[in-house]
N, C-alpha and C positions, 0 to 999 in steps of 0.2 A: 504494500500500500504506500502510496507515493503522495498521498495526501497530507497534511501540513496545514496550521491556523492562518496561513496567507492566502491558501487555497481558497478556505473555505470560507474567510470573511470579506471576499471580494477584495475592490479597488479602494487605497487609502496611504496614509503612510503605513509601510511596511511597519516597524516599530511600535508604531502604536498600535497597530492592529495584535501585534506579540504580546504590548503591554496590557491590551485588553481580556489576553487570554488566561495573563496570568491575575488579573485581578479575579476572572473569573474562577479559578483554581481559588483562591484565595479564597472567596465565598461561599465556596460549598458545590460550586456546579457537579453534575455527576458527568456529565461527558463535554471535555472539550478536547477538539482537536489540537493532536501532537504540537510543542511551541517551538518544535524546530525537524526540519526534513530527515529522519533517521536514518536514509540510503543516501546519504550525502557526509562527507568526513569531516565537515565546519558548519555551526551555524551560521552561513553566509548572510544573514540581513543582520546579525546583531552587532553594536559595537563593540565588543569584545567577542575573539573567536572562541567557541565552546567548541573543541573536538570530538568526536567521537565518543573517548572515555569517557568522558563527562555526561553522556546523556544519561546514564544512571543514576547520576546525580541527581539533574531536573527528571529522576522517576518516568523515563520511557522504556516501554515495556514492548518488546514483539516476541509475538508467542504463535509457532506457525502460519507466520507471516503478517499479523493481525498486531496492528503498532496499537497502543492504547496510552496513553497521557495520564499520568498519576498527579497527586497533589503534595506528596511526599516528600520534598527538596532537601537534600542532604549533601552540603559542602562541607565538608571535613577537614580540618590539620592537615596542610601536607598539597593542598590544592594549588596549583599555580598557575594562571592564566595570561594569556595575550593579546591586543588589539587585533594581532594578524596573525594569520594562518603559516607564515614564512618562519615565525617565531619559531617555531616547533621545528624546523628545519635543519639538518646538516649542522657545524660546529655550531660552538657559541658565540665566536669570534661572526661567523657569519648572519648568526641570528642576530646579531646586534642591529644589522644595518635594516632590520625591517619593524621592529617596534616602537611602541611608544611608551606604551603601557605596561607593568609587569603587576598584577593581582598575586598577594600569597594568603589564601587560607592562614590564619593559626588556629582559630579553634570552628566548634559548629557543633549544633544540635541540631539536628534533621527535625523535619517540620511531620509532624505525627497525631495523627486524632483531634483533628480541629486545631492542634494549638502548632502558632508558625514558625517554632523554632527558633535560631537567632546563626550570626555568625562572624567572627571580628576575621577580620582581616585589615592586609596592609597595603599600601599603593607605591609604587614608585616610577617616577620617567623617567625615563633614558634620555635624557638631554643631546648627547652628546656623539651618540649611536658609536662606540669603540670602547674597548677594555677601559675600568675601573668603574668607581661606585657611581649608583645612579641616585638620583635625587629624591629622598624621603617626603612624600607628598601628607604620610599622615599613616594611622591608624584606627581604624571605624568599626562599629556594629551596629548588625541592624537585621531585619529579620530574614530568612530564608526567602520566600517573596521578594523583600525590596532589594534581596542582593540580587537575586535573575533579573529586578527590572535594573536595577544599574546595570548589568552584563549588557543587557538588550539595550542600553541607552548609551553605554559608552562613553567616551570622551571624560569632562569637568564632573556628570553626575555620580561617577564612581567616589568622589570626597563631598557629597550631600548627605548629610548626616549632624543630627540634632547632637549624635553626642560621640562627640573627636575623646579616641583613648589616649592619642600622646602622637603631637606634632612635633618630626623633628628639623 
């Protein structure tokens, strides 16, 4: 099944039509479609690349072919993500010249039985794109939900957060 919440909510901004689906996850919905294409190795609309591995995470589920969209969201310690797909790529000296972004999980409670979980993580840009340290934008939490919709929105909204654990 090759269907996807792009598919299925028509014409709009892409993003918000993601961010629509995960509100509706958030509320209780019982069926929404998938919030990212599961025979695909990137979530390509979002502003942060989710790979593959990661769809476990945001709880997609295919079972004899039949993809189905959980409400479950569990980013864990240890998570580390990228604006772009190159990121993931070949050395690290190489992966430099293609990010901006670097997401690291430290902690997470997976979103379970109505209640949405939380997750801190840390932010940092690559200013600089070449070997050494990159620039501490901050350290945030915030709920399982609002961290997929930062993933999905990308860019400055990844440091929207009412409550900063420690800016360095």
């Amino acid at each position: 099944m090759d269907t996807n919440a792009l598919d299925l909510f028509g014409p709009g901004d892409a993003r918000d039509t993601l961010i629509a689906s995960v509100n509706a996850l958030e509320q209780g919905e019982p069926k929404v479609a998938p919030i990212v294409n599961p025979t695909e190795p990137f979530a390509a609309a979002w502003g942060i690349q989710i790979r593959r591995a990661f769809y476990k995470a945001l709880d997609i589920n295919i079972t004899d072919g039949v993809v189905s969209q959980g409400r479950n969201f569990e980013f864990v310690g240890g998570d580390t993500l990228y604006d772009s797909p190159r990121a993931y790529e070949g050395s690290w000296i190489e992966c430099l010249l293609h990010f901006r972004f670097r997401i690291n999980v430290l902690r997470g409670v997976g979103a379970r039985k109505g209640e949405p979980g939380w997750v801190v993580y840390s932010v940092e840009e690559n200013c600089s794109k070449r070997p050494g340290p990159m620039e501490a934008r901050g350290t945030f939490e915030c709920t399982q939900y609002e961290f997929v919709r930062r993933l999905i929105r990308g860019g400055d909204t990844l440091f929207s957060s009412n409550k900063i654990l420690n800016v360095s």
